[in-house]
C-alpha positions as CSV (number, residue, x, y, z in Angstrom):
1,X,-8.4,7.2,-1.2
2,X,-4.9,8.4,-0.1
3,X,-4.9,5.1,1.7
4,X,-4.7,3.3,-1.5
5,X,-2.1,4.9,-3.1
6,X,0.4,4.9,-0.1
7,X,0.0,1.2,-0.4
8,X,1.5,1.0,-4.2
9,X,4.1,3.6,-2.7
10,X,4.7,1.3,0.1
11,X,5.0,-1.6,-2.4
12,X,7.3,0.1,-4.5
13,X,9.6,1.8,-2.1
14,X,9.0,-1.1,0.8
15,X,7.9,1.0,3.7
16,X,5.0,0.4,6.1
17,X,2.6,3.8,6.1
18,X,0.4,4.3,8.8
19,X,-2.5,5.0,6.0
20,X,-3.3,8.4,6.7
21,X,-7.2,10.0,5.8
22,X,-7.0,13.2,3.2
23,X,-11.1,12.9,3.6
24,X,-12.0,16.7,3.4
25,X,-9.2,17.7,1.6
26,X,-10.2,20.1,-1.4
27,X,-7.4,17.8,-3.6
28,X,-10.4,15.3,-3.8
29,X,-12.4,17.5,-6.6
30,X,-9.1,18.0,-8.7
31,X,-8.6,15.8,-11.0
32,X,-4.9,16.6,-11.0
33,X,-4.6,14.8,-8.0
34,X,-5.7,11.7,-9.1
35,X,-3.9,11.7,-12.6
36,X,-0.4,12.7,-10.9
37,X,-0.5,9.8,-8.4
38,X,-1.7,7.8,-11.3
39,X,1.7,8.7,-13.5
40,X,3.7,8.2,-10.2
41,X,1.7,4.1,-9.8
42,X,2.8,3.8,-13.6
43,X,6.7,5.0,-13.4
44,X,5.9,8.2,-14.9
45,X,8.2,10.5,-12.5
46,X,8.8,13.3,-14.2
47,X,4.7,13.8,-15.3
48,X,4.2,13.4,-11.7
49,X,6.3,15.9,-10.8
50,X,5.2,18.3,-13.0
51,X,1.5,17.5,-11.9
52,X,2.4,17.9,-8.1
53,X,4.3,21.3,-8.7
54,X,1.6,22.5,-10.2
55,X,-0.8,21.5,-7.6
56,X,1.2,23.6,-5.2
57,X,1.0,26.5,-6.8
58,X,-2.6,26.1,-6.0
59,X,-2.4,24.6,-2.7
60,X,0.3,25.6,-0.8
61,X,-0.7,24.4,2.4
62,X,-1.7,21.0,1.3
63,X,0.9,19.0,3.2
64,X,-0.6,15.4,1.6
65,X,0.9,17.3,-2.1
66,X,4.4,18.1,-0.5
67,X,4.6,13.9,0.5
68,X,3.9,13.2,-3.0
69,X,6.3,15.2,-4.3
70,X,8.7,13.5,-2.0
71,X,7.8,10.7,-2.7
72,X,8.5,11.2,-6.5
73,X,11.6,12.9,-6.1
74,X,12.7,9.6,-4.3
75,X,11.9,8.0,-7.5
76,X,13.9,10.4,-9.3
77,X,16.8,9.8,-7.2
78,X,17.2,13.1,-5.8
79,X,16.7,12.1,-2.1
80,X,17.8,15.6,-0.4
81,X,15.0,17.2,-2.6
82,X,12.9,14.4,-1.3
83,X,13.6,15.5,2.3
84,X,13.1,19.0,1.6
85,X,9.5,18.4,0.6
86,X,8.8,16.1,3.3
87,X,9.8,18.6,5.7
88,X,8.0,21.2,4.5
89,X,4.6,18.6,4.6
90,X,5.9,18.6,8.3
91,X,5.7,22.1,8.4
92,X,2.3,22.3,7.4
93,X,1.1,19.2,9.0
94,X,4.1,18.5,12.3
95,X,0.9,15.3,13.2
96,X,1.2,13.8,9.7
97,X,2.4,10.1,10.3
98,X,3.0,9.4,6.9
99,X,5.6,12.1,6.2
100,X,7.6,11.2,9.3
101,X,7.6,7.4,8.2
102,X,9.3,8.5,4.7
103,X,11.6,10.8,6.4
104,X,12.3,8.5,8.8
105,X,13.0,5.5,6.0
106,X,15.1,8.2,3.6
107,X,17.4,9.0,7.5
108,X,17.8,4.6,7.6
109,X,17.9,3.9,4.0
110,X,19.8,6.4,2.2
111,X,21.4,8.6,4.6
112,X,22.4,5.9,6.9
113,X,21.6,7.9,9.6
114,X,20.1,5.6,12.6
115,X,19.8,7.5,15.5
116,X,17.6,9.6,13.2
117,X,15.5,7.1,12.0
118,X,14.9,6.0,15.4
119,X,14.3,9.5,16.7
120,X,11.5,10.0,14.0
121,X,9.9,6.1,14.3
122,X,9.7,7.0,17.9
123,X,7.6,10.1,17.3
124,X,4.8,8.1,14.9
125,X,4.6,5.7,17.7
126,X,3.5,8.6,19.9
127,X,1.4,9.6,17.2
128,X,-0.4,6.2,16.0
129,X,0.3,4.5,19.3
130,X,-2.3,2.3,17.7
131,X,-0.6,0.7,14.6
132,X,1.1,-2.0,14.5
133,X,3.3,-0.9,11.0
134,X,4.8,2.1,13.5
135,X,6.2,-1.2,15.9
136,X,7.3,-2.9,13.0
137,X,9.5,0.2,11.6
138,X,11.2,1.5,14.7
139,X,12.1,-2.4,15.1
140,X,13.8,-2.1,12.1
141,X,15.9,0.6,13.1
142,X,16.6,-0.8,15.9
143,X,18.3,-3.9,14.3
144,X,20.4,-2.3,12.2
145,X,21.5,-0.8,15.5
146,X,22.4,-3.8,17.5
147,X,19.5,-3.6,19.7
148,X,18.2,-6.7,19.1
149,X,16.7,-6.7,22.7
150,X,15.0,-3.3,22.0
151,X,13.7,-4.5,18.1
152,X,12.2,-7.5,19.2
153,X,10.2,-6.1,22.5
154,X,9.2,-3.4,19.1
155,X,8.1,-6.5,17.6
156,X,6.2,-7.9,20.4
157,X,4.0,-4.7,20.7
158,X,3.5,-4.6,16.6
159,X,1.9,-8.0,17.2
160,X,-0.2,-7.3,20.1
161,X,-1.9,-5.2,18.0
162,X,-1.5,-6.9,14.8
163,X,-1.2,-10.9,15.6
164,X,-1.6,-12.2,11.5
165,X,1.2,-9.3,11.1
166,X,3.1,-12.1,9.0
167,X,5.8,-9.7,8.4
168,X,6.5,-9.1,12.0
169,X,6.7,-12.3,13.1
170,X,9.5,-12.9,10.5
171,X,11.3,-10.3,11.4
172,X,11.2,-11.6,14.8
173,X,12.3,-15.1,13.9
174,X,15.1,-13.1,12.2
175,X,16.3,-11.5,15.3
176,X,15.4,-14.9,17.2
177,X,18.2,-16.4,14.6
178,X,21.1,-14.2,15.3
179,X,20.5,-14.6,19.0
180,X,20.6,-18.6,18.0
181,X,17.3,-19.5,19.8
182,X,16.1,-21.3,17.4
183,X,13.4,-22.6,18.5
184,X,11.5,-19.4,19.5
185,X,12.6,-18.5,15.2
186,X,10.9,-21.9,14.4
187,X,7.7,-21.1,15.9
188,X,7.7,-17.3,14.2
189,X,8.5,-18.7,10.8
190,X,6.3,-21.5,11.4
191,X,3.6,-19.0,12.2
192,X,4.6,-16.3,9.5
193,X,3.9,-19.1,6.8
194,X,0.7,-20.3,8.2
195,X,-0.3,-16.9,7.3
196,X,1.6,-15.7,4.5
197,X,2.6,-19.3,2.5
198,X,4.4,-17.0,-0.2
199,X,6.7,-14.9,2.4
200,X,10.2,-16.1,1.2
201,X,11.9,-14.6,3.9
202,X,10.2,-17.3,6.7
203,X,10.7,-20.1,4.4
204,X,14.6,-19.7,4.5
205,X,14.8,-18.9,8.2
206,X,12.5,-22.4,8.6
207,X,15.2,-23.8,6.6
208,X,17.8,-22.5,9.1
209,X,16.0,-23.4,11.9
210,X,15.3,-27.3,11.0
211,X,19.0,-27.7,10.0
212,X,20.0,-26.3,13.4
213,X,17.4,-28.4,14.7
214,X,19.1,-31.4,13.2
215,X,16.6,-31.7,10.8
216,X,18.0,-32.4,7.4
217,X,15.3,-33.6,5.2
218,X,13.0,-30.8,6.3
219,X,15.5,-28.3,5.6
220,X,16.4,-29.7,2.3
221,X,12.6,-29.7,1.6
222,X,12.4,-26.1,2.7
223,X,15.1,-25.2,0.3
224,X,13.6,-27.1,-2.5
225,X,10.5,-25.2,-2.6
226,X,12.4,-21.8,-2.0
227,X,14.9,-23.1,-5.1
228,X,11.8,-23.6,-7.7
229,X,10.6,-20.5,-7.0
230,X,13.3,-18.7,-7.3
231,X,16.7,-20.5,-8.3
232,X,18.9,-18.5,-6.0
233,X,22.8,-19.7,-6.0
234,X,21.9,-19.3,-2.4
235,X,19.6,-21.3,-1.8
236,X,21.2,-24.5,-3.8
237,X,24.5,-23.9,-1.5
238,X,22.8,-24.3,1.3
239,X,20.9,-27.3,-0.4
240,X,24.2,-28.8,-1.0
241,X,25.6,-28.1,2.3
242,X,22.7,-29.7,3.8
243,X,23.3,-33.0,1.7
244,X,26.6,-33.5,2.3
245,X,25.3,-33.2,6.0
246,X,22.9,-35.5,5.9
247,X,24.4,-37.9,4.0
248,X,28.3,-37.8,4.9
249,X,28.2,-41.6,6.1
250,X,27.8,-42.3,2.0
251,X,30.1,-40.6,1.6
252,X,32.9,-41.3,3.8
253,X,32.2,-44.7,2.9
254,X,32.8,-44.3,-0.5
255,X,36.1,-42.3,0.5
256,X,37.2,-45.4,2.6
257,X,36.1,-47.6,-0.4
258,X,38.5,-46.0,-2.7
259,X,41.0,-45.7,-0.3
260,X,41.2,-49.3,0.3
261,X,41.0,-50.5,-3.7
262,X,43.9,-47.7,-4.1
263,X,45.8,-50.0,-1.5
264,X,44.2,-52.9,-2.9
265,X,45.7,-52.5,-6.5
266,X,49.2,-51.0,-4.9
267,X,50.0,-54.6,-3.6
268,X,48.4,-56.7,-6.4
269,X,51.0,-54.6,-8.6
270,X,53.6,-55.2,-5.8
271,X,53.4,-59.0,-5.5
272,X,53.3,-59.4,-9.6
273,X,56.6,-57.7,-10.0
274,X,57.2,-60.4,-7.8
């Protein structure tokens, strides 16, 4: 069950869980513990916190509890509060992947603080060694580092264990992109899509990868599908730019056709004022 609810966690604060089994667990006969992740699905914060306090009055040792109330505190914007109760679900549980994701995402996304992040990615790996989600995080990490080289072999071993990982694979085209191979970023997108047609992200980057590729009309049709999903300003610049690409013969020939009736009319005015 736990399963499930990390995945709307996941969905709303965009992290990949490792999924985690609270089979056993004497939470599963309270019906607190359904009802407060329930508020916390809905956007109720504050009943959810109320719900997991109370729970740990009753089980202190529950680390699964302490996550949750990190998890809502995050919600609630009070991200050193957050930390504070993941570390104490560490405390109870130092094996629990979950809890070292979130801390690890709060050390990358709000504290800014990489080397961190990296540090506690690094330790779910040795944890879940099997999951591909634990590849795909540290890789994250390690982009916003610089270490492309590092992210992308991350990548690599995410989708040895995880090949329809669509996510992965754009992330990978991604890195392919800043490192301008292009074509290696065409195959991920390419291959992101066939999986996940909706993924946004790989839609652009195939955008980016046909124009570099010199294919204009593909990129412009890449565009036009991202633009009626979702009429971005960026995407219709880039549709623009594209055009004026692909079609600059029309219009330098319209430029050289005004030029020349400019001249055209100069002298006809010239030779009747005689």
């Amino acid at each position: 069950m736990l399963r499930g609810w990390l995945a709307v966690v996941a969905v709303l604060l965009g992290i990949h869980f490792s999924f985690a089994a609270d089979i056993g667990s004497p939470l599963q006969k309270d019906r607190r513990w359904e009802e407060s992740r329930k508020y916390l699905a809905e956007g109720k914060s504050g009943e959810a916190k109320a719900l997991f306090e109370e729970l740990l009055k009753q089980y202190p040792t529950e680390a699964d509890v302490h996550l949750f109330l990190g998890i809502t505190q995050l919600r609630l914007r009070n991200p050193e509060a957050a930390v504070s109760a993941i570390k104490r679900a560490l405390d109870e549980n130092p094996s629990h992947a979950d809890a070292r994701t979130l801390l690890a995402w709060i050390e990358l996304e709000v504290r800014g603080d990489i080397d961190a992040a990296i540090k506690e990615y690094q330790k779910v790996i040795e944890l879940r060694p099997e999951l591909a989600e634990a590849y795909s995080n540290l890789a994250a990490a390690q982009r916003k580092k610089g270490e492309l080289g590092r992210a992308l072999e991350s990548l690599t071993e995410a989708l040895k264990r995880k090949p329809d990982f669509a996510a992965a694979l754009t992330t990978r085209g991604g890195i392919f992109a800043e490192q301008n191979k292009w074509a290696e970023a065409r195959r991920d997108f390419e291959q992101a899509l066939k999986i996940n047609p909706a993924d946004d992200g790989a839609l652009y980057g195939l955008a980016q990868a046909l124009r570099e590729a010199r294919d204009y009309a593909g990129a412009q049709k890449a565009l036009g599908e991202l633009i009626s999903r979702s009429p971005n300003f960026v995407y219709w610049l880039e549709w623009g730019r594209i055009g004026l690409i692909r079609y600059w013969w029309v219009w330098l020939s319209v430029a050289i056709g005004v030029f020349l009736k400019g001249r055209f009319m100069q002298k006809a005015r010239i030779v009747a004022n005689g």
